[in-house]
PALUM-595208 format. One record per residue: residue number from 1; x, y, z of N, C-alpha, C in turn. Coordinates in Angstrom, 2 decimals. Layout:
REM PALUM-595208
num: NUM; n.X: X; n.Y: Y; n.Z: Z; ca.X: X; ca.Y: Y; ca.Z: Z; c.X: X; c.Y: Y; c.Z: Z
...
//
This chain:
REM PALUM-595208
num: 1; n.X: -0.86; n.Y: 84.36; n.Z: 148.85; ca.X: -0.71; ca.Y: 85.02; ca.Z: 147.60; c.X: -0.92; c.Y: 86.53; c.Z: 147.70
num: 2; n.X: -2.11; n.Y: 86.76; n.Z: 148.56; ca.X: -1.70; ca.Y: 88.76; ca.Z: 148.99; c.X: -0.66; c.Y: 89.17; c.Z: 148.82
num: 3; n.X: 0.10; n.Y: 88.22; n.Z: 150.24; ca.X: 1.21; ca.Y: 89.09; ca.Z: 150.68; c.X: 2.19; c.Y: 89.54; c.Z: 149.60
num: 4; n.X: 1.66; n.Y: 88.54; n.Z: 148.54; ca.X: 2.94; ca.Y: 88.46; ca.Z: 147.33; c.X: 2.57; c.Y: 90.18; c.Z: 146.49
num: 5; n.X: 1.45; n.Y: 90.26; n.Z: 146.22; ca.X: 0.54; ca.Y: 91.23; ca.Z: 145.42; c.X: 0.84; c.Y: 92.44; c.Z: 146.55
num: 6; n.X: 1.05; n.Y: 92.30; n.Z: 147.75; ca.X: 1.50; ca.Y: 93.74; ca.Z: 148.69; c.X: 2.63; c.Y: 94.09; c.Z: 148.45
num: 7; n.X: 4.08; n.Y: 92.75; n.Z: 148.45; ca.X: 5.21; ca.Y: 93.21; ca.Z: 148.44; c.X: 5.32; c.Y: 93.86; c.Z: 146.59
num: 8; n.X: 4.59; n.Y: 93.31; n.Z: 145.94; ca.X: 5.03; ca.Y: 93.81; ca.Z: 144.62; c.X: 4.59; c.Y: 95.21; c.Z: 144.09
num: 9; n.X: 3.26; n.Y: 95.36; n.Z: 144.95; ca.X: 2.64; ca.Y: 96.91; ca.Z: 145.31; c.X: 3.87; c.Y: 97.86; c.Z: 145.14
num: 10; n.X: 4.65; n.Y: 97.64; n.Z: 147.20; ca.X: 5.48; ca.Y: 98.31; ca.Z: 147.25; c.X: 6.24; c.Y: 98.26; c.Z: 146.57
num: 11; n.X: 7.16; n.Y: 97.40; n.Z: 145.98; ca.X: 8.27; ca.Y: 97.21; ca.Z: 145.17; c.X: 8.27; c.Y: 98.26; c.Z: 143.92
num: 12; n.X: 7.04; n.Y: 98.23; n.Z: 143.41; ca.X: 6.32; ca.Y: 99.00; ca.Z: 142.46; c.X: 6.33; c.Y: 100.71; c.Z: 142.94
num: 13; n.X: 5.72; n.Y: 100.86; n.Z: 143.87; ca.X: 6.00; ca.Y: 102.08; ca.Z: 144.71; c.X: 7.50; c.Y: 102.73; c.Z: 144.75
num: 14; n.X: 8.14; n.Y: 102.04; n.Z: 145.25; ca.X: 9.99; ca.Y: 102.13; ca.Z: 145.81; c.X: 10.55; c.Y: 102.51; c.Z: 144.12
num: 15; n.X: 10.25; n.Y: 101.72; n.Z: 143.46; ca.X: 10.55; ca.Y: 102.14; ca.Z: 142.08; c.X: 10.17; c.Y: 103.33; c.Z: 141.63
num: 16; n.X: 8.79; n.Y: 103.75; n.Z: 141.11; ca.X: 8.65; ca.Y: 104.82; ca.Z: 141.08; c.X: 8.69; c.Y: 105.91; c.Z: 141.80
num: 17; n.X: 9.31; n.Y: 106.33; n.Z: 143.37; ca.X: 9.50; ca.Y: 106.85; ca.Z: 144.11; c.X: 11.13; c.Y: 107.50; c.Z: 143.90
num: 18; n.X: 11.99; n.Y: 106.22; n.Z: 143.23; ca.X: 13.40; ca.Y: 106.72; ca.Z: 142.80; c.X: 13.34; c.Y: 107.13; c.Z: 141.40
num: 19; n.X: 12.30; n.Y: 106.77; n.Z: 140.46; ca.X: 12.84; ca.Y: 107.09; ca.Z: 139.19; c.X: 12.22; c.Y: 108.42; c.Z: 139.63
num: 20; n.X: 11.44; n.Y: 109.18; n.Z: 140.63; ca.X: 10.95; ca.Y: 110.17; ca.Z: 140.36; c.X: 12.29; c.Y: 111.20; c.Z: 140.84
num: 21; n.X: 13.27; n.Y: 110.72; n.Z: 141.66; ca.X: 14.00; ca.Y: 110.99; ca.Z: 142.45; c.X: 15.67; c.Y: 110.92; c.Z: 141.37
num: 22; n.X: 15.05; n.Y: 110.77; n.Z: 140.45; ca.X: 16.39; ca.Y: 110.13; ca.Z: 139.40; c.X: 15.95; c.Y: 111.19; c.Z: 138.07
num: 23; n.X: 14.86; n.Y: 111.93; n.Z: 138.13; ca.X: 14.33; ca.Y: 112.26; ca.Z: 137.11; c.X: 14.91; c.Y: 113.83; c.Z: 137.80
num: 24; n.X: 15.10; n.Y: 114.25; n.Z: 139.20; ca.X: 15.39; ca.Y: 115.06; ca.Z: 139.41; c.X: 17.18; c.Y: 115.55; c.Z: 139.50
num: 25; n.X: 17.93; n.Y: 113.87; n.Z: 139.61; ca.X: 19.52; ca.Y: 114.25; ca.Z: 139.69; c.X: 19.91; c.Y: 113.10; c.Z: 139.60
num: 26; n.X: 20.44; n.Y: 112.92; n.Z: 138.40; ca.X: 20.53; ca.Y: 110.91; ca.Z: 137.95; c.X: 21.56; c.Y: 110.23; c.Z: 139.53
num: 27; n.X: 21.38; n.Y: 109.14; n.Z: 139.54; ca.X: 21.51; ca.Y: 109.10; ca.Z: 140.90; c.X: 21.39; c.Y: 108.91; c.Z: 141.87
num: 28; n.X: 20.15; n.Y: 110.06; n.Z: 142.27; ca.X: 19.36; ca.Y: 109.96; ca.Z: 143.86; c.X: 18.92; c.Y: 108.76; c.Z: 144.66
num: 29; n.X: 18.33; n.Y: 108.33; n.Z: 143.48; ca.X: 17.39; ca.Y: 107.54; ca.Z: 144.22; c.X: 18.13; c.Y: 106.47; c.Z: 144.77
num: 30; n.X: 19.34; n.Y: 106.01; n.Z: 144.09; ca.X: 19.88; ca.Y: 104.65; ca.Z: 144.81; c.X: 21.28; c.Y: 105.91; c.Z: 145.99
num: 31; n.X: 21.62; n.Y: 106.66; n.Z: 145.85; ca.X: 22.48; ca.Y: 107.31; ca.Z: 146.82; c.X: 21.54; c.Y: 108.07; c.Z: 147.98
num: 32; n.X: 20.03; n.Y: 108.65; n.Z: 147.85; ca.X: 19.55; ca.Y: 108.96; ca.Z: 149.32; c.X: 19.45; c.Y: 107.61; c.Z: 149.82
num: 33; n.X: 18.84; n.Y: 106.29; n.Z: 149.46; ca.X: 18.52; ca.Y: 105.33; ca.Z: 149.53; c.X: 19.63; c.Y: 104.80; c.Z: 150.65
num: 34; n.X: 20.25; n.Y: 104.82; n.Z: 149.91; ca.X: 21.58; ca.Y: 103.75; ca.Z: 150.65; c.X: 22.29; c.Y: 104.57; c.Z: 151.73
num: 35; n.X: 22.04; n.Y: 105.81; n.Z: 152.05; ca.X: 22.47; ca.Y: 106.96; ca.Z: 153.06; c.X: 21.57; c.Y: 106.34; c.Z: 154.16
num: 36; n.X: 20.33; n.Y: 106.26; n.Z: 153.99; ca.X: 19.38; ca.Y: 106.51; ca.Z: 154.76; c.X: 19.30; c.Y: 104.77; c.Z: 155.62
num: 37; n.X: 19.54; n.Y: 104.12; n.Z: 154.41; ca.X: 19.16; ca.Y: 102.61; ca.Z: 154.67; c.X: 20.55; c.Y: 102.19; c.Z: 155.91
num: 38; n.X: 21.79; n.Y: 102.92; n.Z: 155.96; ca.X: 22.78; ca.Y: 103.21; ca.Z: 156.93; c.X: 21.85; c.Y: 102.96; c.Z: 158.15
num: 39; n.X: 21.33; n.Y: 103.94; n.Z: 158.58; ca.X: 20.55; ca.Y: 104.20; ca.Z: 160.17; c.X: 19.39; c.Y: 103.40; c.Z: 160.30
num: 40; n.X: 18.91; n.Y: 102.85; n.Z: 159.29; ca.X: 17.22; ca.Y: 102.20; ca.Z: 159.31; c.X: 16.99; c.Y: 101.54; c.Z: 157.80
num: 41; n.X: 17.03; n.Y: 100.04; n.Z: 157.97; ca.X: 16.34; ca.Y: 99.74; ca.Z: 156.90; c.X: 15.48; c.Y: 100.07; c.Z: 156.41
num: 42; n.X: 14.28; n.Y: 101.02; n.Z: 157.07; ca.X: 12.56; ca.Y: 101.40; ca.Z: 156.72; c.X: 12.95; c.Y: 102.22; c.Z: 156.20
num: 43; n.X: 13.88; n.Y: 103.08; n.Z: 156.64; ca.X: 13.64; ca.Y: 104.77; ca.Z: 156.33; c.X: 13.63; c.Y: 105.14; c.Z: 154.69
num: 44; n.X: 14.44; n.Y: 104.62; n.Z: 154.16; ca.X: 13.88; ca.Y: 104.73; ca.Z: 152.75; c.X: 13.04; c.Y: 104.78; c.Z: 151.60
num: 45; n.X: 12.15; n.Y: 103.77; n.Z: 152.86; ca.X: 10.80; ca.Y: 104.36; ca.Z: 152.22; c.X: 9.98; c.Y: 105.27; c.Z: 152.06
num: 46; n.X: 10.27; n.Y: 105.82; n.Z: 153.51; ca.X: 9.81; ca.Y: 106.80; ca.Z: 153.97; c.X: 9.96; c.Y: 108.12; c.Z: 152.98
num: 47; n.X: 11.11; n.Y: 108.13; n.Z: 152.31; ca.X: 11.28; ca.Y: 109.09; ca.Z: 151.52; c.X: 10.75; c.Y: 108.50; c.Z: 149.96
num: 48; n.X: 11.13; n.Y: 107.55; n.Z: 149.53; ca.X: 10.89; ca.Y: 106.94; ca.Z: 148.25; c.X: 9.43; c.Y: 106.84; c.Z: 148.27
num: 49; n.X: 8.88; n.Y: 106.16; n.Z: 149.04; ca.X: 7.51; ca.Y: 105.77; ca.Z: 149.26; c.X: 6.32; c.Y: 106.25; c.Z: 148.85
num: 50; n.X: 6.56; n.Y: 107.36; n.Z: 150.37; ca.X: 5.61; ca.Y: 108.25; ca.Z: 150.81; c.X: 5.73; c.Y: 109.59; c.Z: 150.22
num: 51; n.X: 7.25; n.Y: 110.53; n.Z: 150.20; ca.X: 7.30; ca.Y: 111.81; ca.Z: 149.68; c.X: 7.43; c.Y: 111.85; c.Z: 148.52
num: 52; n.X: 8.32; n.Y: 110.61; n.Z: 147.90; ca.X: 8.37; ca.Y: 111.05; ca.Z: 146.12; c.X: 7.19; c.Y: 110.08; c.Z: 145.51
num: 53; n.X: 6.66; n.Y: 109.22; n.Z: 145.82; ca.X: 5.93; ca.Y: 108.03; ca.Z: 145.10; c.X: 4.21; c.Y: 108.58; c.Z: 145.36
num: 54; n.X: 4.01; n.Y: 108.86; n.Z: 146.76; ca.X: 2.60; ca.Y: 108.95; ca.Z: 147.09; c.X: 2.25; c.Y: 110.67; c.Z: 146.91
num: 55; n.X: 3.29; n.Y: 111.81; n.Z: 147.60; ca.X: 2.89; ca.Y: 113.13; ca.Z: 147.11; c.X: 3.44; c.Y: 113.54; c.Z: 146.15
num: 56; n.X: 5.24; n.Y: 113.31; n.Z: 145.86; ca.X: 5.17; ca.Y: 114.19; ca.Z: 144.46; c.X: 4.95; c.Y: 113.79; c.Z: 143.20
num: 57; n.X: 4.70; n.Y: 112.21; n.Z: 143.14; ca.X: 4.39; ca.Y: 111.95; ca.Z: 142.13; c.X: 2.44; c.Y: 111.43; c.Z: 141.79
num: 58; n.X: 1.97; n.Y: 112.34; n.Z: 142.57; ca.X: 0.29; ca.Y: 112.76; ca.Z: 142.26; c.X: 0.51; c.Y: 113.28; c.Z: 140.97
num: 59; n.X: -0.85; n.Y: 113.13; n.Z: 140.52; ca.X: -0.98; ca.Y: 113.28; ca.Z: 139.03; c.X: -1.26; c.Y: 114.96; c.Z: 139.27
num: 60; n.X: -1.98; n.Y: 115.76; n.Z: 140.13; ca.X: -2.37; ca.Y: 116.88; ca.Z: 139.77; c.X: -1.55; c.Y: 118.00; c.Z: 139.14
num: 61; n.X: 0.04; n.Y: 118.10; n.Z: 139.44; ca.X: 0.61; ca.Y: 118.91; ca.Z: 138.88; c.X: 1.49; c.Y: 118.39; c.Z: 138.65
num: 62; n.X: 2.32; n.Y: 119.02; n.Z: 137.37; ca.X: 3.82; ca.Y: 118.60; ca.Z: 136.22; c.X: 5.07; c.Y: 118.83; c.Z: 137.59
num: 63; n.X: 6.05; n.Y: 117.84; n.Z: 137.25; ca.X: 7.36; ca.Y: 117.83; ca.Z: 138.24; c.X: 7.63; c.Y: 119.28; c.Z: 138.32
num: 64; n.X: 8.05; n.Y: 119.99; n.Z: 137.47; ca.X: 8.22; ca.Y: 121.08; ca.Z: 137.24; c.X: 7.62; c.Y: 122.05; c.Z: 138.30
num: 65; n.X: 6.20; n.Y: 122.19; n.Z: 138.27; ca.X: 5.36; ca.Y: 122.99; ca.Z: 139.37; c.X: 5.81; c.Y: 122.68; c.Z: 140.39
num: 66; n.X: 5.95; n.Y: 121.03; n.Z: 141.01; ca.X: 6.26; ca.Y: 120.73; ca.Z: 142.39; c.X: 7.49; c.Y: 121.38; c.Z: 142.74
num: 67; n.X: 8.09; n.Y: 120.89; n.Z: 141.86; ca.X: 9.98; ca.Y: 121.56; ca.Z: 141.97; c.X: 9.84; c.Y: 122.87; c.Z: 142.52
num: 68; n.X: 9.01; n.Y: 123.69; n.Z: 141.47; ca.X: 8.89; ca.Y: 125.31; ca.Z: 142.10; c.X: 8.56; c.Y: 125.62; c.Z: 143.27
num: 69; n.X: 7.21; n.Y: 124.97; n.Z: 144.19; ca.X: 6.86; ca.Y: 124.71; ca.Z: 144.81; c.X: 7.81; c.Y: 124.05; c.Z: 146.07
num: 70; n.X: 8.30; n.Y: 123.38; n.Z: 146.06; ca.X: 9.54; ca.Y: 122.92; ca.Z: 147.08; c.X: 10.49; c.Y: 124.13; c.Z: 147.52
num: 71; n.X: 10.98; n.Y: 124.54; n.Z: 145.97; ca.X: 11.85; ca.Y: 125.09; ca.Z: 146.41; c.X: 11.73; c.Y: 126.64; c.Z: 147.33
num: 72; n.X: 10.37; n.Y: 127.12; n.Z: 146.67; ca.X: 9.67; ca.Y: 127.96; ca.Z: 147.85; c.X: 9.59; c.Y: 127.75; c.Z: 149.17
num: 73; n.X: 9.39; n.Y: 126.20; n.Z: 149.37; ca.X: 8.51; ca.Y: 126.05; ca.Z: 150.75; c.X: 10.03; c.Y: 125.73; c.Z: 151.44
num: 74; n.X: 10.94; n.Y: 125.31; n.Z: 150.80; ca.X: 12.34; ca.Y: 125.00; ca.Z: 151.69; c.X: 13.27; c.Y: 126.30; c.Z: 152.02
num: 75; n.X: 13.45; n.Y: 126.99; n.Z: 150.71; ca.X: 13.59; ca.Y: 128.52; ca.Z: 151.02; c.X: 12.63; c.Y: 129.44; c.Z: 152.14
num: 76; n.X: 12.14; n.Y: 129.35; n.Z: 152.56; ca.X: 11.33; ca.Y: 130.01; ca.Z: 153.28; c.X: 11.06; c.Y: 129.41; c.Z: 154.32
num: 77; n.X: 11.14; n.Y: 128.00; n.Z: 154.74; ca.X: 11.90; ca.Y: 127.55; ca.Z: 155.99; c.X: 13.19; c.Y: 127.96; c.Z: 156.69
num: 78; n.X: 14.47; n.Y: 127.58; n.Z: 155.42; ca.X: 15.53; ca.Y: 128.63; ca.Z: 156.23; c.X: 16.35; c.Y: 127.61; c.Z: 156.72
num: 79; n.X: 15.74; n.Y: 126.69; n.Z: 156.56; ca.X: 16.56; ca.Y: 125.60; ca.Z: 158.00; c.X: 16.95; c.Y: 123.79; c.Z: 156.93
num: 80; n.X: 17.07; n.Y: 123.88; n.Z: 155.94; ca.X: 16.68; ca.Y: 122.52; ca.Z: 154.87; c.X: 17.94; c.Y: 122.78; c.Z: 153.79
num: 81; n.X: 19.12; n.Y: 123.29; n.Z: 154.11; ca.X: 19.91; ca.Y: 124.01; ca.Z: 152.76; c.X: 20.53; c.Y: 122.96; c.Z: 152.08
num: 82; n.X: 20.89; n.Y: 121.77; n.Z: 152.80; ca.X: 21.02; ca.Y: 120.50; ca.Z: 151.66; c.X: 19.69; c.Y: 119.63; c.Z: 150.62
num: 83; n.X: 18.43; n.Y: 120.12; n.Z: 151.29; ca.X: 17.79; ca.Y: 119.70; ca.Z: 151.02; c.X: 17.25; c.Y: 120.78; c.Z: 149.48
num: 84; n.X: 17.27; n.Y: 122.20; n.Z: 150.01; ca.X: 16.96; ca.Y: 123.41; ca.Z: 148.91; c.X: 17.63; c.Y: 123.43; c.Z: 147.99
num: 85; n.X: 19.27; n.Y: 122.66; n.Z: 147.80; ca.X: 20.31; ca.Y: 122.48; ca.Z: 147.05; c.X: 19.85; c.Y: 121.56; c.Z: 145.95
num: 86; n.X: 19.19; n.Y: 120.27; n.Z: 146.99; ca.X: 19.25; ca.Y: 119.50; ca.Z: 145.88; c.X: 17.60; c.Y: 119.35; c.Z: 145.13
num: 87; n.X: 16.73; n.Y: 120.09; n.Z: 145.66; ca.X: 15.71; ca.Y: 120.63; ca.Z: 144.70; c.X: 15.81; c.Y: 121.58; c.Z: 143.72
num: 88; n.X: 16.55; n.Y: 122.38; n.Z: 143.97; ca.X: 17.24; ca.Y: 123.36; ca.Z: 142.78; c.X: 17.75; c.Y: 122.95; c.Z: 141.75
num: 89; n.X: 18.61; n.Y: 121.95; n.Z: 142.15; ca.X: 19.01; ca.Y: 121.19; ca.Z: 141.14; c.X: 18.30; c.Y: 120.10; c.Z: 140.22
num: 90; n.X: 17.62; n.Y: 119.39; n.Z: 140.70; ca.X: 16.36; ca.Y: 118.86; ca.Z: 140.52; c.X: 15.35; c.Y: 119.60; c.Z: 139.55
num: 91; n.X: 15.37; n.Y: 120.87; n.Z: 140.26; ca.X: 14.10; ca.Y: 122.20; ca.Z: 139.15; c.X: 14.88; c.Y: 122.24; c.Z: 138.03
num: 92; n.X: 16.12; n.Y: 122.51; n.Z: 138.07; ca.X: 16.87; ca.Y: 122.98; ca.Z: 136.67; c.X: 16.86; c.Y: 121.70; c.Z: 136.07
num: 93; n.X: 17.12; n.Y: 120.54; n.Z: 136.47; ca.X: 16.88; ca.Y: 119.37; ca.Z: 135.62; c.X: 15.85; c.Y: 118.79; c.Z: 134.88
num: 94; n.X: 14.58; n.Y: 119.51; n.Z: 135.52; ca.X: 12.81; ca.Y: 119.27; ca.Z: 134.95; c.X: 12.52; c.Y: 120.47; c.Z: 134.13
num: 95; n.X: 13.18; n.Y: 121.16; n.Z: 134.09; ca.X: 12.55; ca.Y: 122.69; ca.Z: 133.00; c.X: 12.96; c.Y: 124.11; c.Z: 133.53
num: 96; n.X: 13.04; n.Y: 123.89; n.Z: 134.98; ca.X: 12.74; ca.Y: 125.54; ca.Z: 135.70; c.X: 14.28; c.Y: 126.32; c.Z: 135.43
num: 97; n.X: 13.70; n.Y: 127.40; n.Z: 134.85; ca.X: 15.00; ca.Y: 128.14; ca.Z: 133.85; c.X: 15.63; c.Y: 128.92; c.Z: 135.41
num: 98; n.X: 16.79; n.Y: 129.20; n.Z: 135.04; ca.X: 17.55; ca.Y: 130.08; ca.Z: 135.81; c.X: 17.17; c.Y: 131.44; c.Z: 136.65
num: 99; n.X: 16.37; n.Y: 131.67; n.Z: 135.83; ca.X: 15.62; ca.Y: 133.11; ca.Z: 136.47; c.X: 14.09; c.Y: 132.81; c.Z: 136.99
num: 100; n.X: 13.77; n.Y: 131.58; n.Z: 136.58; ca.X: 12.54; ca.Y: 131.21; ca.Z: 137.14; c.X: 13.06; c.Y: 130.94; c.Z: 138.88
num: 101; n.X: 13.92; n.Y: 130.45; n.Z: 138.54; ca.X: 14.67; ca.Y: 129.75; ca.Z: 140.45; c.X: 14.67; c.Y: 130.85; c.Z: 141.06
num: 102; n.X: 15.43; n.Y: 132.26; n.Z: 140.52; ca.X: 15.93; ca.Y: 133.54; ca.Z: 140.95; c.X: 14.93; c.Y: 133.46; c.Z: 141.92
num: 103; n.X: 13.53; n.Y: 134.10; n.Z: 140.87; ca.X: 12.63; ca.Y: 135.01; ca.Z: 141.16; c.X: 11.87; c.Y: 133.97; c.Z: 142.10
num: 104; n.X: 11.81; n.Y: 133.20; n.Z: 142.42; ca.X: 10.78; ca.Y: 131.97; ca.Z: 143.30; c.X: 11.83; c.Y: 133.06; c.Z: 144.93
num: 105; n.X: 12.76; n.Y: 132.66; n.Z: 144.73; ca.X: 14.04; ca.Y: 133.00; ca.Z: 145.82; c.X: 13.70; c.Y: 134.27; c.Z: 146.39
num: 106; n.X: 13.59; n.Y: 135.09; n.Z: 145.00; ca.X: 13.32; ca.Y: 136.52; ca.Z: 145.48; c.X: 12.24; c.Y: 137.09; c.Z: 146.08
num: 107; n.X: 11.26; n.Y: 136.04; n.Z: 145.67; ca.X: 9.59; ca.Y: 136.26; ca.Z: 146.04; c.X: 9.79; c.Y: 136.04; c.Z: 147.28
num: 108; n.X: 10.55; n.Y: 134.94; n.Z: 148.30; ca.X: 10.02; ca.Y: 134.98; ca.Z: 149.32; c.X: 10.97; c.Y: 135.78; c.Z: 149.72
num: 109; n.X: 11.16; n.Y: 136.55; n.Z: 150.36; ca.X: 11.93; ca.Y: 138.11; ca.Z: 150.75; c.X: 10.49; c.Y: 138.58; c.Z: 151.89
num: 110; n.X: 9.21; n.Y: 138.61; n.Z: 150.43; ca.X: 7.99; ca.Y: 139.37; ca.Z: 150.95; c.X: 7.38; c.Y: 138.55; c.Z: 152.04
num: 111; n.X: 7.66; n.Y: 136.66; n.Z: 151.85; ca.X: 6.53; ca.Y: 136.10; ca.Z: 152.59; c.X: 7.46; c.Y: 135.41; c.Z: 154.01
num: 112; n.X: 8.89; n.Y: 135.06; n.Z: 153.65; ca.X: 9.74; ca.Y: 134.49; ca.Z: 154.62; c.X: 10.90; c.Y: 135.50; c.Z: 155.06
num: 113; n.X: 10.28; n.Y: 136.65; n.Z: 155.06; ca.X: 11.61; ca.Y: 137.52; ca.Z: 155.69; c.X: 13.05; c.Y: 137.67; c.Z: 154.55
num: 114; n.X: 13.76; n.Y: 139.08; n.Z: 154.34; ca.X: 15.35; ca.Y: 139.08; ca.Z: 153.87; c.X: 16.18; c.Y: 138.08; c.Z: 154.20
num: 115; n.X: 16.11; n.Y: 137.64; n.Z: 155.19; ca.X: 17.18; ca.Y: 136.39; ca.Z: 155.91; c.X: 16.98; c.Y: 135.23; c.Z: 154.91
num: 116; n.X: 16.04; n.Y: 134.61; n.Z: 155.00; ca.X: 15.44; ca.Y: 133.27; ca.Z: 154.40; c.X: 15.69; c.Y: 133.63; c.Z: 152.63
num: 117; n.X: 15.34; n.Y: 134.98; n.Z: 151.96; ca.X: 15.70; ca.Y: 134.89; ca.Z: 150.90; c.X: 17.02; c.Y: 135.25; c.Z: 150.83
num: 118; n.X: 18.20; n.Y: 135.74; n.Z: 151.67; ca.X: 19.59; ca.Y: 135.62; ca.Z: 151.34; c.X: 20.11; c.Y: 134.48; c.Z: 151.15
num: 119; n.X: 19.70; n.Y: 133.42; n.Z: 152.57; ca.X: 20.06; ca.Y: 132.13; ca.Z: 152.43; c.X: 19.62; c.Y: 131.42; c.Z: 151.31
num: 120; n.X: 18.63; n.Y: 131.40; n.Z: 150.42; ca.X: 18.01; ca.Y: 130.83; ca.Z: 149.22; c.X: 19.05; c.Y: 131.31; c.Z: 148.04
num: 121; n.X: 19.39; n.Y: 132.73; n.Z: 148.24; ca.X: 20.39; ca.Y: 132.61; ca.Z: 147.36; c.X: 22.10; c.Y: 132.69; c.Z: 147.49
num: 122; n.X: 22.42; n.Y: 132.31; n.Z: 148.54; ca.X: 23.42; ca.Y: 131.68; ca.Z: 148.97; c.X: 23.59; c.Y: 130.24; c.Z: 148.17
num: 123; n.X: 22.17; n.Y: 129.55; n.Z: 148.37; ca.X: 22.61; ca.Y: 128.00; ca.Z: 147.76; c.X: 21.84; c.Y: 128.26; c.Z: 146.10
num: 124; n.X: 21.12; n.Y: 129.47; n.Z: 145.68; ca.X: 21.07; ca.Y: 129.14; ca.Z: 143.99; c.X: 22.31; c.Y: 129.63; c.Z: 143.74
num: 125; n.X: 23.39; n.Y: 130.39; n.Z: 144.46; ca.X: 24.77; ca.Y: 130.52; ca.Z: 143.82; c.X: 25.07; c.Y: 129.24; c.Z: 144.02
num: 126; n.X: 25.08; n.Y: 128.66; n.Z: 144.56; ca.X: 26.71; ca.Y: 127.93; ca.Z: 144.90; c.X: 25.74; c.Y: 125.84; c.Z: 143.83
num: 127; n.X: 24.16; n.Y: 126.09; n.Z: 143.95; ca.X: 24.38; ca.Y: 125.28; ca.Z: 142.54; c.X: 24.32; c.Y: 125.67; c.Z: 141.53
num: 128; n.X: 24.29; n.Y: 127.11; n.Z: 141.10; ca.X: 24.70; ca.Y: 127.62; ca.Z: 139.71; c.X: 26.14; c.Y: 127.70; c.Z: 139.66
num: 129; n.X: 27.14; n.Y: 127.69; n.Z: 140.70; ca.X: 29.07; ca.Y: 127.64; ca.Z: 140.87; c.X: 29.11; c.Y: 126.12; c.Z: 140.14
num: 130; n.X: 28.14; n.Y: 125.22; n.Z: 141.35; ca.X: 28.70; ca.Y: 123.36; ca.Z: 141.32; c.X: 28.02; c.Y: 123.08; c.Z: 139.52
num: 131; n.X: 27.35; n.Y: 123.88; n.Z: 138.91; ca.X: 26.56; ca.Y: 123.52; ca.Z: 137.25; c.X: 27.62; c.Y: 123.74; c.Z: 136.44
num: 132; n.X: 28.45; n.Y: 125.24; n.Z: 136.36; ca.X: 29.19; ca.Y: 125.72; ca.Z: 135.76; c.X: 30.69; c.Y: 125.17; c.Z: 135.77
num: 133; n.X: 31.15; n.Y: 124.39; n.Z: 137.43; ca.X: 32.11; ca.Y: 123.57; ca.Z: 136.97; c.X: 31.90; c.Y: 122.37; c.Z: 136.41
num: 134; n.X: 30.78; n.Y: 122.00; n.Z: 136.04; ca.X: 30.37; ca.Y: 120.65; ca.Z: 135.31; c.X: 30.53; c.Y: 120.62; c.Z: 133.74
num: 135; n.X: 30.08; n.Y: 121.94; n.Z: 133.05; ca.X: 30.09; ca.Y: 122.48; ca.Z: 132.13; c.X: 31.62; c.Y: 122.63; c.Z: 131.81
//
């Protein structure tokens, strides 16, 4: 009977790991899912699980903050631009206004080098281009 109360744990987990992931681009959660589940049945968890279920969906801060927060820490890597794409998009979907994205972009200039903030706004153009043909 555990094992039953473990799998329903996770099951429970995997769920809230995509709605958190669905809350950012309706969607996600069953299309990273099924990308990932391609190469590795596990791997999906790995993202559902562990990154959206166990850290971003901690109670200490609103989606919103994390969003900001991502999109800093991926911008300023330099090296994640599908990934910075679809947190951007994600931020604008939880609250973070247009010029809030800018200026996150622009800030790191000071902490990740001109390069890293050109590339940051290379991709807030091109998902403020992919918003505006939606519109």
């Amino acid at each position: 009977m555990s094992g039953h109360l473990d799998e329903t744990a996770l099951n429970e987990k995997t769920a809230k790991g995509k709605e958190i992931m669905d809350r950012l681009e309706a969607g996600a959660g069953d299309r990273v899912t099924s990308r990932l589940a391609e190469l590795d049945a596990d791997l999906p968890k790995l993202i559902t699980d562990y990154a959206f279920a166990d850290v971003i969906g901690r109670p200490g801060l609103k989606l919103k903050t994390r969003e900001m927060l991502t999109v800093a820490a991926l911008t300023a890597m330099g090296t994640a631009h599908e990934q910075l794409e679809f947190h951007m998009r994600g931020a604008l979907n939880v609250g973070v206004s247009k010029e809030e994205l800018l200026e996150i972009v622009i800030q790191m200039a000071v902490y990740a080098g001109v390069p890293a903030c050109m590339n940051g706004i290379t991709a807030y153009r091109s998902v403020l281009a992919a918003q505006n043909d939606r519109l």
